[in-house]
C-alpha positions as CSV (number, residue, x, y, z in Angstrom):
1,X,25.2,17.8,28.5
2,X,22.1,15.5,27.2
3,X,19.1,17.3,29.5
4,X,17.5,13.8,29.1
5,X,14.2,12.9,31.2
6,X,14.8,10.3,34.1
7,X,12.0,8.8,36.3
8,X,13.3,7.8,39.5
9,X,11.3,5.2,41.2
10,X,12.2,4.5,44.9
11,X,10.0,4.1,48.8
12,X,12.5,5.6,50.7
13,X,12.2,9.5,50.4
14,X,16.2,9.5,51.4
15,X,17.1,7.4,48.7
16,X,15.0,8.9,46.2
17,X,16.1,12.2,47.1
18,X,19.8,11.4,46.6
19,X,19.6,9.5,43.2
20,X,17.5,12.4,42.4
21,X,19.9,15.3,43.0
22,X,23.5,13.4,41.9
23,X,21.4,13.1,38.3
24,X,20.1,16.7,38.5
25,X,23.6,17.9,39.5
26,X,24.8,16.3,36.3
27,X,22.1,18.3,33.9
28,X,19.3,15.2,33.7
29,X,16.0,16.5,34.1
30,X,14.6,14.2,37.2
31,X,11.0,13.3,37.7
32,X,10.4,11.3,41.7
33,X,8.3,8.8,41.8
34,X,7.5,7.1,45.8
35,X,5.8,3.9,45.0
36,X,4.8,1.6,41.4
37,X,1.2,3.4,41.0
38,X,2.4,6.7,40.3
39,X,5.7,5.6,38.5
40,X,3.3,3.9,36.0
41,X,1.1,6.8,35.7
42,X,4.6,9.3,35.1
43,X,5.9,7.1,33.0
44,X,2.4,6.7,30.3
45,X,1.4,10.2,30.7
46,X,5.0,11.5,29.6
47,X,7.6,9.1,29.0
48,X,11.0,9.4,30.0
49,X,14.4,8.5,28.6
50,X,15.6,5.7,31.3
51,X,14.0,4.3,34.6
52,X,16.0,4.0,37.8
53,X,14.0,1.5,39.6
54,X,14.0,0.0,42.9
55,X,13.1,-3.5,43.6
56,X,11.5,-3.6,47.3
57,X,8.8,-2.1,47.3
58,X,6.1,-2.4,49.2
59,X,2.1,-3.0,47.3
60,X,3.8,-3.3,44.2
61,X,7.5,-4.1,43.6
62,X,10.5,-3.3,40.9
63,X,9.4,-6.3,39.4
64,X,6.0,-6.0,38.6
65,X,6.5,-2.2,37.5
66,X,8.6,-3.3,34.5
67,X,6.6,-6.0,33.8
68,X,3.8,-3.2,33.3
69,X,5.7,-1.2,31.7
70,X,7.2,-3.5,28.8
71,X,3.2,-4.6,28.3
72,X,2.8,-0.8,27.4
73,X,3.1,0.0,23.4
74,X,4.4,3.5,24.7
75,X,6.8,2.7,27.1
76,X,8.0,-0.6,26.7
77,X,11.2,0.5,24.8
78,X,12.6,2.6,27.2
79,X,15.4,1.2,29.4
80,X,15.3,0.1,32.5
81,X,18.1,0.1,35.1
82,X,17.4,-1.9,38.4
83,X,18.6,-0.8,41.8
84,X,18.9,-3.2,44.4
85,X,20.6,-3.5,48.1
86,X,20.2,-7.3,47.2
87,X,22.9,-8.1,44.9
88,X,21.3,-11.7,44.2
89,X,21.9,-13.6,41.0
90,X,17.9,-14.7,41.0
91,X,16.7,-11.2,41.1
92,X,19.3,-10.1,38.3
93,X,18.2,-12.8,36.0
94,X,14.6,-12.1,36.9
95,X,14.8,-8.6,35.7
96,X,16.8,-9.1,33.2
97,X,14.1,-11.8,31.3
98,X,11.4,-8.9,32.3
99,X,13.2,-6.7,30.0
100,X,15.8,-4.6,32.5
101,X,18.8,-3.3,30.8
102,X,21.4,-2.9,33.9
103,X,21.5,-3.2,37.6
104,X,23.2,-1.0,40.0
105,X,23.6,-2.2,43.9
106,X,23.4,0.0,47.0
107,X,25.3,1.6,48.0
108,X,26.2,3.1,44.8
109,X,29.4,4.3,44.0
110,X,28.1,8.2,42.1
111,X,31.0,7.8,39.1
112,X,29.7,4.3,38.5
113,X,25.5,5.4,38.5
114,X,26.8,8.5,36.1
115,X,28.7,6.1,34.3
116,X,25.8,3.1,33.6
117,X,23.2,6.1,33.1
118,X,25.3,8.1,30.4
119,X,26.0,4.3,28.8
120,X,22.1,3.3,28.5
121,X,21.3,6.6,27.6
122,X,23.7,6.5,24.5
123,X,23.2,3.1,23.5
124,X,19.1,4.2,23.9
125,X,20.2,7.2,21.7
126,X,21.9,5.2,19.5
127,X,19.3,2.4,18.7
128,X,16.5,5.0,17.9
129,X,19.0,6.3,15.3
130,X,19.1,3.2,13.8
131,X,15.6,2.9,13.7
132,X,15.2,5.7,12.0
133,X,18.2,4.6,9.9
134,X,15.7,1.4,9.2
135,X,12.8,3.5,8.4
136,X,14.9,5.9,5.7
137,X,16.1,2.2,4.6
138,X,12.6,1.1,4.2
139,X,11.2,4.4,2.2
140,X,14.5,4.0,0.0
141,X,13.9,0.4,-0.4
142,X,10.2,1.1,-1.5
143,X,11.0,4.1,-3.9
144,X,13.3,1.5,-5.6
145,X,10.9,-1.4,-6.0
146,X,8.7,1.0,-7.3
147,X,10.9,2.6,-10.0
148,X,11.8,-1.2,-11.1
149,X,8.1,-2.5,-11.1
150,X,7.4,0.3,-13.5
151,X,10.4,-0.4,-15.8
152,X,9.3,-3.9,-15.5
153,X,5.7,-3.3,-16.8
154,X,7.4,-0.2,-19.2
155,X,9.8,-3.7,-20.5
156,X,6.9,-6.3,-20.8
157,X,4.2,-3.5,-22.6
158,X,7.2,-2.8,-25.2
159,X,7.7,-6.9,-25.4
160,X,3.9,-7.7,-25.8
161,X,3.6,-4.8,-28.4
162,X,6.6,-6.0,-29.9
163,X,5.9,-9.9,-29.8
164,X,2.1,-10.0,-29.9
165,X,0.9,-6.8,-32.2
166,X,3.0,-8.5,-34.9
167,X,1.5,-12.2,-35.0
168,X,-1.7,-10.6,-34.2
169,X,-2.0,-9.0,-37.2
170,X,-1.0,-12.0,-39.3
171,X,-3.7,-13.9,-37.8
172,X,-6.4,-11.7,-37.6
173,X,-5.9,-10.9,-41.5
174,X,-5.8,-14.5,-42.1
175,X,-9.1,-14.7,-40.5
176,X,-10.4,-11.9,-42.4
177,X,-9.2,-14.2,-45.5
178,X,-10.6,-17.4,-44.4
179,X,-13.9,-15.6,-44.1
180,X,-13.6,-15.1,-47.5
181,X,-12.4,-18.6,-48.3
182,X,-16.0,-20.0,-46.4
183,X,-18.3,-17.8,-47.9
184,X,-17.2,-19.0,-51.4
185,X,-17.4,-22.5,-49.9
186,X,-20.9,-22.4,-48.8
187,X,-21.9,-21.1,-52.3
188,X,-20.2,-23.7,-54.2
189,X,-22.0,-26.3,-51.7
190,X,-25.1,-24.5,-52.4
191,X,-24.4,-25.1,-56.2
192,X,-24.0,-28.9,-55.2
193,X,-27.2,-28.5,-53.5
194,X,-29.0,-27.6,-56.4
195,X,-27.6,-29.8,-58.6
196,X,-28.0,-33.5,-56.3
197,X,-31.5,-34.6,-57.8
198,X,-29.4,-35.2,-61.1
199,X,-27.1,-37.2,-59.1
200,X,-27.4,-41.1,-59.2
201,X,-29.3,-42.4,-56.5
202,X,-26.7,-44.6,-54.7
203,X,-24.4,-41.2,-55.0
204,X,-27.1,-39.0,-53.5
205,X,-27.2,-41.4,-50.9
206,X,-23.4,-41.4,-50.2
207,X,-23.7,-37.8,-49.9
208,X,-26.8,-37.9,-47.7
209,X,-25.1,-40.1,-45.4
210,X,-21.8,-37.8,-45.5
211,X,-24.1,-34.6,-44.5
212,X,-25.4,-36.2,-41.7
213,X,-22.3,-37.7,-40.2
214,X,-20.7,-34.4,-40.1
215,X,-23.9,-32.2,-39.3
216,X,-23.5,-30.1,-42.4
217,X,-26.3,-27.9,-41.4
218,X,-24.9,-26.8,-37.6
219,X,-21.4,-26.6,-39.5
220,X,-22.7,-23.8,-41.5
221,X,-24.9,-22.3,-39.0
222,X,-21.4,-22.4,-36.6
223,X,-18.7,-21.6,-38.7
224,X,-19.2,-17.9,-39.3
225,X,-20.0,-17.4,-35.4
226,X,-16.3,-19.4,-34.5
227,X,-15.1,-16.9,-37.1
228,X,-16.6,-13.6,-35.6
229,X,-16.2,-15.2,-31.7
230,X,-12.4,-15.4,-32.8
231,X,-11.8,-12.4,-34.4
232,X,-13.5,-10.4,-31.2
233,X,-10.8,-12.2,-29.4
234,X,-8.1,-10.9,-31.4
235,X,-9.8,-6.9,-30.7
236,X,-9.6,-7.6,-27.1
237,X,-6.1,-8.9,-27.2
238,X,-4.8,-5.7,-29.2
239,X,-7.2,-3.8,-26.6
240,X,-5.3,-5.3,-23.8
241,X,-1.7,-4.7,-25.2
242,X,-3.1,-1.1,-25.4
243,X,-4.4,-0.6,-22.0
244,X,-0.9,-2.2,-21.1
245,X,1.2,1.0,-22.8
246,X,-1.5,3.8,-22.1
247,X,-1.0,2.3,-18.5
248,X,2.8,2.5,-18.3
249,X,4.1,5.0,-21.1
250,X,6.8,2.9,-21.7
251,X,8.8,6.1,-23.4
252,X,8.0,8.2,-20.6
253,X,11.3,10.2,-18.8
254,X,9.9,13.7,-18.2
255,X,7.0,15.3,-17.0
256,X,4.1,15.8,-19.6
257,X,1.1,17.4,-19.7
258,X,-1.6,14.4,-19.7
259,X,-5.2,14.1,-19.1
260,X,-5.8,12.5,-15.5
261,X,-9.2,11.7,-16.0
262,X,-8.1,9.2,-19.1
263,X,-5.2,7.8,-16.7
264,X,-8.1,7.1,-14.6
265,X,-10.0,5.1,-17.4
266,X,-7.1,3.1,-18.2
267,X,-6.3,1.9,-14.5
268,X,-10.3,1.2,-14.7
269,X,-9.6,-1.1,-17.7
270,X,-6.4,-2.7,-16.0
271,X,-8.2,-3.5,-12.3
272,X,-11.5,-4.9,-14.6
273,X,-10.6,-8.2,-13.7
274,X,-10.1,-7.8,-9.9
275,X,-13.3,-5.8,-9.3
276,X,-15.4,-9.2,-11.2
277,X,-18.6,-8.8,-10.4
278,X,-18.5,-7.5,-6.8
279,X,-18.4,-3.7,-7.4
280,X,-20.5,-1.3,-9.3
281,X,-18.0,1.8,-10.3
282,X,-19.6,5.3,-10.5
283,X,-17.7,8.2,-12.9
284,X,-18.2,11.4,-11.8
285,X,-15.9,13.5,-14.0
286,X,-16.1,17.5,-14.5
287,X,-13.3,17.2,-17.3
288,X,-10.4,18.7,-15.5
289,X,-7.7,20.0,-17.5
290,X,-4.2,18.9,-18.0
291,X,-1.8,19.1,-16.0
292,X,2.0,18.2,-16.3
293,X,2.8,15.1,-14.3
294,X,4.7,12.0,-15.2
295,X,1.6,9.9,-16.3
296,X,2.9,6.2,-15.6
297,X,3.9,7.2,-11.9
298,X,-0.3,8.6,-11.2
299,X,-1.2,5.5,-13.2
300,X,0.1,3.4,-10.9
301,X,-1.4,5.8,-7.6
302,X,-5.1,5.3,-9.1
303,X,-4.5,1.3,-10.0
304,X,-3.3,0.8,-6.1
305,X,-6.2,3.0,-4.6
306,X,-8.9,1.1,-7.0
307,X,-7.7,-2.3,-5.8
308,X,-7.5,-1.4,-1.9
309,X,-10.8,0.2,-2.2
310,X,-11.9,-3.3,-4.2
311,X,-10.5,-5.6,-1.4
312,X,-12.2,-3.7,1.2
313,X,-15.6,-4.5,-0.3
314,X,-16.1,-8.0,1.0
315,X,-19.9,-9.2,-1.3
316,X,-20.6,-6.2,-3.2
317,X,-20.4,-2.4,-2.9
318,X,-19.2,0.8,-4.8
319,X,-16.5,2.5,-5.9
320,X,-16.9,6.3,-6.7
321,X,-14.6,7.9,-8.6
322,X,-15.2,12.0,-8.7
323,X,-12.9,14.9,-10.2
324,X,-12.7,18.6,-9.6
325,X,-10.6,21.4,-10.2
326,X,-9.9,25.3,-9.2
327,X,-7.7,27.6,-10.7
328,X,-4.4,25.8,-9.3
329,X,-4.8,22.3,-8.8
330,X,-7.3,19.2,-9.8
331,X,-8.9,16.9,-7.4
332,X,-9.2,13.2,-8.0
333,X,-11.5,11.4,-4.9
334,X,-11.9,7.9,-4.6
335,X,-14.0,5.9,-2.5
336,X,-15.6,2.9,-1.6
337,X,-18.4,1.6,0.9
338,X,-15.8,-1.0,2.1
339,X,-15.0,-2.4,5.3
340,X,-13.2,1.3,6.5
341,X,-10.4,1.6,8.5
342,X,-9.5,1.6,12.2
343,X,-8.6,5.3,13.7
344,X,-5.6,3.5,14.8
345,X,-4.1,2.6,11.8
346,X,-5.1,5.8,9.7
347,X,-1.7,7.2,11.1
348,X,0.3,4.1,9.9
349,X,-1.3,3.3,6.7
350,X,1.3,5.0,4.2
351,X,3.9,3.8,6.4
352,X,6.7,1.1,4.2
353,X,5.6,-2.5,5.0
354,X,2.5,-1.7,6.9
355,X,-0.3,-3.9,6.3
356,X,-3.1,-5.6,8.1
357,X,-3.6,-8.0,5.6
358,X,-3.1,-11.9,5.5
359,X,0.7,-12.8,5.0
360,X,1.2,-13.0,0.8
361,X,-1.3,-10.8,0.1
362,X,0.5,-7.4,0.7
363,X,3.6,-6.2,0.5
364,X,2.6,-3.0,2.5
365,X,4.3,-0.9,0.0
366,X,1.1,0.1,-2.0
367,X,0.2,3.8,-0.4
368,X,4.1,4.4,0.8
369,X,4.6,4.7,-2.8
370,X,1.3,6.3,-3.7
371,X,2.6,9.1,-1.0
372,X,5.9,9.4,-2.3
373,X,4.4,10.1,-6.0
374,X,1.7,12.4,-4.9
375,X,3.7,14.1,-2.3
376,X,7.3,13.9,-3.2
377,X,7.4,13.9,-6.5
378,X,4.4,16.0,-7.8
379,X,4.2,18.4,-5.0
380,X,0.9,17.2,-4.1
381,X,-1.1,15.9,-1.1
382,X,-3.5,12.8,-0.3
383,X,-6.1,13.3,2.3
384,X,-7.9,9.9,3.9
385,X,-11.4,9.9,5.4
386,X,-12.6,6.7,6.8
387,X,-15.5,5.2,9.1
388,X,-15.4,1.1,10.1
389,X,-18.4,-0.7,8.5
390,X,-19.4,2.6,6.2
391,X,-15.8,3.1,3.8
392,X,-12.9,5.1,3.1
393,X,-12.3,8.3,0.8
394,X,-8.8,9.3,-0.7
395,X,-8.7,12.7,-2.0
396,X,-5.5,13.4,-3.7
397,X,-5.1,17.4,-4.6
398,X,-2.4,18.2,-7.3
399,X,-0.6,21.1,-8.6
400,X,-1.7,22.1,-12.5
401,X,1.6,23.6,-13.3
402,X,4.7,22.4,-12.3
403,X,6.9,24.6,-11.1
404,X,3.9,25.3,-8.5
405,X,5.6,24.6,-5.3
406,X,3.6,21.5,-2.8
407,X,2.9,24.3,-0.3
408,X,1.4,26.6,-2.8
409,X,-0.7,23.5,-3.7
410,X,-1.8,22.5,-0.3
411,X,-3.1,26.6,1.1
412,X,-5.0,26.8,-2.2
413,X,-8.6,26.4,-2.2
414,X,-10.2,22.6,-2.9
415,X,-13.2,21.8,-4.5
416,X,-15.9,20.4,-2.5
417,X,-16.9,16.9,-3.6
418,X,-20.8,16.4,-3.1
């Protein structure tokens, strides 16, 4: 038999007594309460399974009770079944817009109360099984988007290094060629140069004319800076396409041993265009060693803690990034002089889908999957320290080795960062 909780709300001692011992008899554990007040107070201070609630009541009534208690975050999911010596069609439609599940009319018939309190308790039972159907759903869901957004950027690195690197080359050895091609130009005019005063006049005029209608002079003078301007483009395109397969490790499938302080750098190099010119970032590396991780996956953790910690910072602030390490794990702390975090949402934030931000700019998924590669799948743990108005530190702690098991990881001792 279910030993589910049951608050029993009722005035008349009699009544309450007897709704209070058919449930007991049946194995429900039964909490009385005489009036609203102190059903409120029961009901927030330990919530029960299902509400038996009677409507007349005298200060404040069935009604307003679970009107109260649907306002309540913590108790407005729990049913509630009206009882009533009334059986008036108003009243039932009243309670049932206020959120009431069932009504039951006095006199009660015991087989039927059993019968509607079993019901709601089951179908109660059965809907916070789905929820947590929803939330396994939702972690599932995330996991997945997160495997195909990295074979995604894995696909487009090994497309730009295929498509770009190629005609890259071509055009960066052309320009190399054309460089060349100038500089013998420019000495053949400076021939020309020397050589005018034997020219006819009328020709030396033509040619006068000619220099000046094209600027000859601020030709020269731009011609080899177009040339060097476009061929530091072309090291900055090659440098992205790098930063773009250092980032992703497009022929990644097993763990490796990597450098995480490198991995770092590169996310650095990716998130350079969202930090702009709003956030001064401070190194503070102790050159922890290796440690066998799938790279791609921790690339991915850094790049969504460096951006949150970025949109926190509203004008300008910093973002501190500091590594340690101990004999069995290395720890990576990053943090920011952002806007913090409400206490109330530190235990939500690596929930799937939760976000406080504006609709379209989050998908909520960031730190479920940051938790799921640090915790899940490198035996890991994160650690979050925030204040409102003074920022927010992630600490993630990792095991060196990986047959190191996430418990063995999480008693060890941590570095201290300073």
């Amino acid at each position: 038999m279910d030993r589910a909780k049951i608050l029993v709300v009722d005035d008349t001692p009699a009544s309450l007594k007897l709704l209070s011992d058919i449930l007991k008899a049946e194995g429900y554990k039964v909490r009385a309460a005489i009036n609203g007040e102190l059903a409120l107070h029961s009901a927030i201070i330990n919530p029960p399974k299902l509400v038996l609630l009677d409507i007349c009541m005298p200060e404040m009534d069935g009604f307003e009770v679970c009107r109260r208690l649907k306002a309540q975050p913590e108790t407005r999911d729990i049913p509630v079944i009206f009882v009533s010596a009334v059986a008036d069609t108003n009243e039932k439609v009243q309670g049932f817009e206020l959120g009431a599940v069932d009504f039951v009319t006095k006199p009660y018939q015991r087989e039927e109360l059993l019968a509607r309190v079993h019901t709601h308790l089951e179908v109660d039972r059965l809907r916070n099984d789905l929820k947590d159907l929803y939330e396994d759903l939702k972690r599932v869901q995330a996991q997945l988007l997160q495997q195909d957004k990295m074979a995604s950027i894995g696909q487009l690195a090994a497309g730009v290094a295929h498509e770009i690197n190629n005609p890259v080359g071509f055009v960066s050895s052309n320009l190399g060629v054309m460089r060349r091609y100038i500089d013998n130009l420019f000495k053949l005019l400076d021939v020309y140069d020397a050589s005018e005063d034997n020219l006819p006049e009328q020709t030396r005029a033509a040619i006068t004319g000619l220099k000046q209608a094209i600027d000859l002079a601020f030709l020269r003078a731009d011609m080899p800076n177009l040339l060097t301007e476009s061929m530091d483009g072309l090291q900055r395109i090659k440098h992205i396409v790098q930063n773009l397969k250092d980032f992703s490790h497009v022929s990644e499938s097993d763990k490796q041993w990597a450098n995480l302080e490198l991995g770092l750098d590169s996310a650095l190099n990716m998130a350079q265009n969202e930090f702009k010119y709003k956030v001064d970032v401070i190194k503070e590396y102790a050159g922890i060693p290796e440690i066998e991780c799938l790279p791609s996956q921790l690339n991915q953790v850094f790049m969504n803690l460096l951006i949150n910690a970025d949109q926190a910072i509203k004008d300008h602030g910093e973002i501190r990034i500091a590594t340690r390490s101990d004999a069995d794990s290395v720890q990576i702390a990053i943090s920011d002089t952002g806007c913090g975090i409400p206490p109330e949402n530190l235990k939500r934030i690596f929930d799937p889908f939760f976000t406080t931000k504006d609709v379209g700019k989050g998908t909520g998924l960031g730190l479920a999957i940051t938790y799921d590669i640090v915790v899940n799948k490198h035996g890991g743990r994160i650690d979050v320290k925030s204040e409102v108005g003074v920022g927010t530190t992630f600490t993630i702690v990792l095991p060196i080795k990986r047959e190191q098991k996430p418990q063995d990881a999480q008693t060890g001792s941590v570095a201290k960062f300073s």
